[in-house]
N, C-alpha and C positions, 0 to 999 in steps of 0.2 A: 203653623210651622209643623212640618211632618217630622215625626221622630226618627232616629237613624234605628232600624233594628238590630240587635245587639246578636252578635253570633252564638252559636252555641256551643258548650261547653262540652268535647268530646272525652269519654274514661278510655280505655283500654284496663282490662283486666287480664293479667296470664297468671294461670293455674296447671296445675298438675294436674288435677283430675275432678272428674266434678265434684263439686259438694265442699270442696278447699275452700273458694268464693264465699259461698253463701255460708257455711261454718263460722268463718273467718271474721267477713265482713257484709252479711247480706244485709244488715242496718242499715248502713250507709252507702249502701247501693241502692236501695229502696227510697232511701231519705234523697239523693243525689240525683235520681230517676222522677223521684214526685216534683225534685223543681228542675225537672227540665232539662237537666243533665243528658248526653244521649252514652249508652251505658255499650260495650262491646264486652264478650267474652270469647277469651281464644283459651282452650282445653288443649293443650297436650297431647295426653292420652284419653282415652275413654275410661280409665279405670278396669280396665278388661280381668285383671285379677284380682280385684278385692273381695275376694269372698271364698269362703272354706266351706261351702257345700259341695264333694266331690261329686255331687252330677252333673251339675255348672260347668259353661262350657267358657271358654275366653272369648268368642265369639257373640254369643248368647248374651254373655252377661255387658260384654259393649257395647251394644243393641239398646240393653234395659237399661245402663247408667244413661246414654245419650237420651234417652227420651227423659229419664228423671231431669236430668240437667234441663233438658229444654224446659221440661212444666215448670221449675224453678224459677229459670231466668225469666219467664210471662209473668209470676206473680209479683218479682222484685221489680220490673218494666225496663228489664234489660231491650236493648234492640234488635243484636244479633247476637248467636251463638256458632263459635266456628271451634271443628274441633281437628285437630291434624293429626289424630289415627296414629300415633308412636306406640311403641309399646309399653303398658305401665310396669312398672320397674327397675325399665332397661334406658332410660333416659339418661344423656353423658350431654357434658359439654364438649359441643365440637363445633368446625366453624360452619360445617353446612346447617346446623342446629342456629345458629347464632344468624347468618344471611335469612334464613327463611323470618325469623321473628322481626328482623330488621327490618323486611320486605312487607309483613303486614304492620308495623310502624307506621310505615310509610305508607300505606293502603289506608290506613283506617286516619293518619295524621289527629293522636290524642293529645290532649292540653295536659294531662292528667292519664300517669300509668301507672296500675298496682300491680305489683306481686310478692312473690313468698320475700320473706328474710329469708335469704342464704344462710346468715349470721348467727340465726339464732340458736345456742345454745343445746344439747343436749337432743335435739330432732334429728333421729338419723333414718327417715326416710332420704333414701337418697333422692329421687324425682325431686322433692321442694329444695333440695339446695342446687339442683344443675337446673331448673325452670329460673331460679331468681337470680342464679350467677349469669345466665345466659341472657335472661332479658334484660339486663342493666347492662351486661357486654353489646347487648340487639340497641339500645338506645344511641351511644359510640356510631355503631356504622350506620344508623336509619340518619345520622344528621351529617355524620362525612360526606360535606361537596367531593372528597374526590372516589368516593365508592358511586360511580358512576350507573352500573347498572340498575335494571328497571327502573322504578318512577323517582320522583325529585326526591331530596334528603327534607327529612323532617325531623325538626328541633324536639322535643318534648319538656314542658312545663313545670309540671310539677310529679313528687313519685311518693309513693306511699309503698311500704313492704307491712304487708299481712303478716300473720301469725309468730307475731316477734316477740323478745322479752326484753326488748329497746325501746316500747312508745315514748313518743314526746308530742305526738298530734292524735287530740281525741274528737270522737264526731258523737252529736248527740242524736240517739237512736230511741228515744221515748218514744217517737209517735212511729215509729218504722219497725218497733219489735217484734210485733205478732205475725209481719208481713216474711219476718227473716226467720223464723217459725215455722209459719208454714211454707216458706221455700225449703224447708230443712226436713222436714217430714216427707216430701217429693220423693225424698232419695232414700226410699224403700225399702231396697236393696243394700245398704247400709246402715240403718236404723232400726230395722226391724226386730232385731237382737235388743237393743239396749232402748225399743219403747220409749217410754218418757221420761225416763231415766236419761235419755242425751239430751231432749230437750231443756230437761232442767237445769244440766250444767249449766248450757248454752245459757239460758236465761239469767244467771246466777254470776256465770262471768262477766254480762254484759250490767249486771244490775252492782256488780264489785266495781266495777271500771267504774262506773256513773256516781256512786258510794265517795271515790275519790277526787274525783271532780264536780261536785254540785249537779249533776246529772240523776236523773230516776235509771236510764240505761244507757250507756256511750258502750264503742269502740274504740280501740287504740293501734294506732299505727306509728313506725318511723319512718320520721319524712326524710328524705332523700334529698341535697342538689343533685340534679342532674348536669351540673358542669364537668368536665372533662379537660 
């Protein structure tokens, strides 16, 4: 008897800016990716302004996070990285903002989409609260039959929001941490300042999380229906 092969299980991930992701949650994008999972990342912006060296150029330095980002997402076995060139900071919800993320919804069709908490608490970058209000607004029309334009409506699965102080879904990241590590140190150009000194949070968080749950290192995320 031939076995029926089982389809694969696609993520989408939208961020703000690199290094959000792999900060956030590159455990279990690594852990999700080693079995099989096929992993997408859509960037926002480049990150064009993150950085207080006034010789740095906004240009230059988008240039340098886009390559950080990419060496990142090869270590985690992301598949693609797409990044839509907005500008960091200046990011609004608006509805052409909303059709385009709908649009790659519906291009990439994920089982499985993460992004920031809008929600959470006291985070007042404004970028992570108009990336996560908008891509949960972007799920609404990627699955409207009657938002007819471009390709077919696609449903989405399941939703997980990153960097939240709401978890209720943990993933265990023991054998994925060192990989989310060294995705984290990629981003060079934002680490370089705070050395290992950020990685250690980083490791410290996820080894609190895991503390709480029976875990050596998890992530936490809130899970989302995505009914409507």
């Amino acid at each position: 008897m031939t076995e029926t092969p089982t389809e694969t299980v696609r993520v989408l991930v939208i961020a703000a800016h690199p290094d959000d992701a792999d900060i956030s949650s590159g455990g279990t994008i690594a852990r999700w990716a080693s079995e099989g999972r096929e992993i997408h990342y859509v960037l926002c912006t480049s990150g064009n302004r993150g950085s207080n060296d006034p010789r740095m150029t906004t240009q230059l330095l988008g240039e340098i996070r886009e390559r950080e980002q990419r060496a990142a997402a090869e270590i985690l076995g992301v598949a693609s990285t797409t990044f839509l060139l907005q500008e960091d900071c200046e990011l609004q919800e608006t509805l052409a903002f909303r059709k385009e993320v709908a649009g790659l919804i519906r291009q990439f069709k994920p089982a499985i989409l993460m992004t920031h908490d809008p929600w959470t608490r006291y985070r007042i970058h404004p970028d992570h609260r108009a990336v996560g209000f908008t891509a949960l607004a972007a799920i609404v029309v990627a699955g409207n039959q009657m938002y007819r334009e471009g390709m077919a409506p696609h449903t989405v699965g399941e939703v997980y929001l990153f960097q939240t102080d709401n978890p209720d879904y943990w993933v265990d990241v023991t054998a994925t941490i060192d990989a989310k590590i060294e995705a984290i140190r990629q981003h060079k150009s934002q680490v370089s300042h705070s050395g290992e000194a950020m990685v250690a949070r980083v490791r410290e968080w996820a080894k609190q999380a895991g503390l709480e749950h029976n875990m050596a290192f998890a992530e936490g995320f809130k899970a989302v229906s995505p009914r409507h």
